[in-house]
C-alpha positions in Angstrom: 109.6 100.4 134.8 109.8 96.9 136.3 107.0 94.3 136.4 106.4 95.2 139.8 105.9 98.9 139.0 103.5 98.1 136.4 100.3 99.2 137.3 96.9 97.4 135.6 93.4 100.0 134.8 90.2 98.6 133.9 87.9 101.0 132.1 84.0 100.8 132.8 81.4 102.6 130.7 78.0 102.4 133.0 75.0 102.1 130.1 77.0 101.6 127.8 75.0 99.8 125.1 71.9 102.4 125.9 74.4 105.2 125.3 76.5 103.8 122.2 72.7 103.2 120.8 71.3 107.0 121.7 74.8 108.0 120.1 74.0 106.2 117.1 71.0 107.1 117.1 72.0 111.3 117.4 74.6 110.9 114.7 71.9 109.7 111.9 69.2 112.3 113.2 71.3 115.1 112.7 73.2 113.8 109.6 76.4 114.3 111.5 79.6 112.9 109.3 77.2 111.3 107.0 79.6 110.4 104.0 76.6 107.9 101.6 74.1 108.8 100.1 71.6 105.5 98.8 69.2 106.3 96.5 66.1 104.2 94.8 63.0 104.7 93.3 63.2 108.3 92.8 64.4 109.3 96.8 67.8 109.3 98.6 68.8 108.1 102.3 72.1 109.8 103.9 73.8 107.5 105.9 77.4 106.5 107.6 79.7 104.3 105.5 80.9 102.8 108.3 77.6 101.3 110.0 76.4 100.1 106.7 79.5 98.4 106.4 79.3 97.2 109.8 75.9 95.5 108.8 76.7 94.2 105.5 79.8 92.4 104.0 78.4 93.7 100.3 78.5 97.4 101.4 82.0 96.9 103.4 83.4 95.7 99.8 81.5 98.6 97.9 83.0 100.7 100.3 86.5 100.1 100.9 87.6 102.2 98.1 86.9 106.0 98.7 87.2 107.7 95.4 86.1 111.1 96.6 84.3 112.8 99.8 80.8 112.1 99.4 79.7 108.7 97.9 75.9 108.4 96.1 75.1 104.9 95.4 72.2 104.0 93.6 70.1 100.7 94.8 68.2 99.4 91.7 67.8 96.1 93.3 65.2 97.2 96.0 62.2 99.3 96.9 61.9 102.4 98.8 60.4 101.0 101.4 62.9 98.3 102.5 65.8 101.2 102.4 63.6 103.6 104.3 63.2 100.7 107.1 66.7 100.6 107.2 67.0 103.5 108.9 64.5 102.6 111.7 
């Protein structure tokens, strides 16, 4: 194929920040691929090790290494309430 045979696509997602978010959004309500548990002050949080590394350089370092399926990690450093708000 030549240069003048190559041909050029542009790909458009209409909404797509509304739909990535409602995606998102799905995923965590139904606990789909959750692979994290976090747990303080007596109560536990499922949640997706990518988006928490997504938000926070500490959890992407925590996270790199994937010893087994299903990771619990214990938060001693905060309150229930702060984690909880998390997942708003």
């Amino acid at each position: 194929m030549s240069m003048a045979d190559t041909q050029h696509f542009c790909l458009r997602w209409n909404n797509y920040q509304s739909s990535i978010t409602s995606a998102f959004e799905n995923l965590r309500d139904d606990e789909d691929f959750v692979d994290v548990t976090l747990a303080c002050d007596g109560k536990s949080l499922k949640a997706h090790r990518v988006v928490l590394s997504a938000c926070s350089p500490y959890f992407r370092e925590l996270l790199k290494v994937r010893i087994v399926k299903l990771i619990m990690l214990f938060v001693l450093s905060i309150t229930w309430l702060p984690l909880m708000l998390m997942r708003l």
